[in-house]
C-alpha positions as CSV (number, residue, x, y, z in Angstrom):
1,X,119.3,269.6,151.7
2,X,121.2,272.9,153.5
3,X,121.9,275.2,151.1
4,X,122.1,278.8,150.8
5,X,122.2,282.0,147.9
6,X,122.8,285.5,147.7
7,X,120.1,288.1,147.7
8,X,122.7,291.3,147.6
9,X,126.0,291.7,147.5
10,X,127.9,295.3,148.0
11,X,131.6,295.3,147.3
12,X,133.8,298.4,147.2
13,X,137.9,298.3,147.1
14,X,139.2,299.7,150.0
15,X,143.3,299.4,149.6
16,X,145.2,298.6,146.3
17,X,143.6,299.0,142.7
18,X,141.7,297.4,140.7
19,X,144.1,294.6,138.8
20,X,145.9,294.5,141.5
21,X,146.9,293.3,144.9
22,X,143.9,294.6,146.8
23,X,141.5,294.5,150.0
24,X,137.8,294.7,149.5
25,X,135.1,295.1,151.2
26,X,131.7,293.0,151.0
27,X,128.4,293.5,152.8
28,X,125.9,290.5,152.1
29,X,123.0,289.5,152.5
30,X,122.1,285.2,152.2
31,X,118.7,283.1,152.2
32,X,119.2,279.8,154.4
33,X,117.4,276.5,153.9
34,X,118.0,273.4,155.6
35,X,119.1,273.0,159.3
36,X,119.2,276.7,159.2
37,X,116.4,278.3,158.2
38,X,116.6,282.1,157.8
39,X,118.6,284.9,156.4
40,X,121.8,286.6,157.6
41,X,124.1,289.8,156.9
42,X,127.6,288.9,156.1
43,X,130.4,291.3,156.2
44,X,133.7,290.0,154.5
45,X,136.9,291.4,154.5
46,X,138.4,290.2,151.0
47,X,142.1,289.8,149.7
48,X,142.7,289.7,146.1
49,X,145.8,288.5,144.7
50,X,146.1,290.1,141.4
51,X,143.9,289.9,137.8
52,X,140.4,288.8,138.6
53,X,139.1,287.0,142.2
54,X,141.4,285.2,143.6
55,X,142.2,284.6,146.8
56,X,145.9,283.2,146.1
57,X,146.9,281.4,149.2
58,X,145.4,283.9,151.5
59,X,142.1,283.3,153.6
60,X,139.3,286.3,154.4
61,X,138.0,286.6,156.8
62,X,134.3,287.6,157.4
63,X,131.5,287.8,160.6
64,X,128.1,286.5,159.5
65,X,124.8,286.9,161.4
66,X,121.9,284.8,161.2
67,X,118.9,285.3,162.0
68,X,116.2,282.7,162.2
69,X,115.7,279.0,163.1
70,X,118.3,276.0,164.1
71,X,116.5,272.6,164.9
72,X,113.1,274.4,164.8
73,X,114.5,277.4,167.8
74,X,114.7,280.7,167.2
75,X,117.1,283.2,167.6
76,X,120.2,284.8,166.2
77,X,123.5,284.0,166.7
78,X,127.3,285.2,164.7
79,X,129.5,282.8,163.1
80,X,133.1,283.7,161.7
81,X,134.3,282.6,158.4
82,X,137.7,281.6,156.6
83,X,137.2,281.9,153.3
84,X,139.5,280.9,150.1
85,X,138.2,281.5,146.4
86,X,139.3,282.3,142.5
87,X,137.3,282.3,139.4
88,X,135.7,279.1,139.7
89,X,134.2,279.2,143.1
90,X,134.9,279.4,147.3
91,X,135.0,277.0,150.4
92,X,134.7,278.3,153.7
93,X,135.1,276.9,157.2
94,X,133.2,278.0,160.0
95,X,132.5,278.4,163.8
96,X,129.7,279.6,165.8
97,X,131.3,282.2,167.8
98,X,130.7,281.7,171.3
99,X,127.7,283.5,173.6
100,X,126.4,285.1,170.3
101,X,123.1,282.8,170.5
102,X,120.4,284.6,171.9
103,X,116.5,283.5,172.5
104,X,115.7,279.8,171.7
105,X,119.4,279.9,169.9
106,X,121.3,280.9,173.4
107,X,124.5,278.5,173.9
108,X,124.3,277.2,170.5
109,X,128.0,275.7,169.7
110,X,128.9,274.5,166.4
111,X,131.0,274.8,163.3
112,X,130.8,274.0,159.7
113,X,131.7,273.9,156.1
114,X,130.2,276.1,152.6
115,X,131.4,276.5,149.3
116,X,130.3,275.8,145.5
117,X,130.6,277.2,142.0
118,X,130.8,280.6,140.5
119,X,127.6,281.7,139.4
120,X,125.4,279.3,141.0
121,X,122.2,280.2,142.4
122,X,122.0,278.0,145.4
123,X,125.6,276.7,147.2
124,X,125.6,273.8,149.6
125,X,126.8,273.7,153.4
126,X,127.7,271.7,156.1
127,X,126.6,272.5,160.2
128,X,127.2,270.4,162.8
129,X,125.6,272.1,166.2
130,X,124.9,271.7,169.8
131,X,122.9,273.2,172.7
């Protein structure tokens, strides 16, 4: 099963206030298991509507860098996110961002799919990858 969780997560407002329309700022770190095996830093740039976390009909954008093993190679390579969310939880579509793969992960191509509940500890993705 591919699925991944949160170890930190660092989040600071950086336009608008609190209650507000506002941009945020999140630096993350995730566990991987499944097809990817590893962990990776992801840095989010995050819209917020209003009240509370959502997204509204706005995606955020985020880079994410893994580091660790894809079909048993290893390597690191970046992917970039569009992510929608609210209260109840996020999906997120994917792509590996071209020539980012280096060692066994070098011209890796692919693209995928994450999301789950709010307040889960584990969330389930989808990757479908080349070499």
């Amino acid at each position: 099963m591919n699925e991944f969780m949160t170890k930190n997560w660092e989040e600071k407002i950086v336009s608008g206030t609190e209650g507000g329309p506002r941009v945020a700022y999140a630096h993350v770190t995730f566990a991987y298991e499944g097809v990817v095996e590893g962990e990776s830093i992801c840095d989010l740039l995050l819209y917020y509507a209003g009240e509370g976390y959502n997204s509204g009909q706005t995606t955020s954008p985020s880079f994410e860098r893994f580091e660790g093993k894809v079909d048993g190679r290893e390597g690191t390579f970046i992917v970039r996110h569009e992510y929608t969310f609210d209260d109840k939880g996020f999906t997120s579509t994917f792509k590996v961002v071209p020539g980012s793969g280096t060692g066994g992960l070098a011209g890796l191509t692919g693209s995928g799919t994450a999301g789950g509940a709010t307040g889960v500890d584990k969330v389930g993705y989808t990757f479908e990858y080349a070499f």
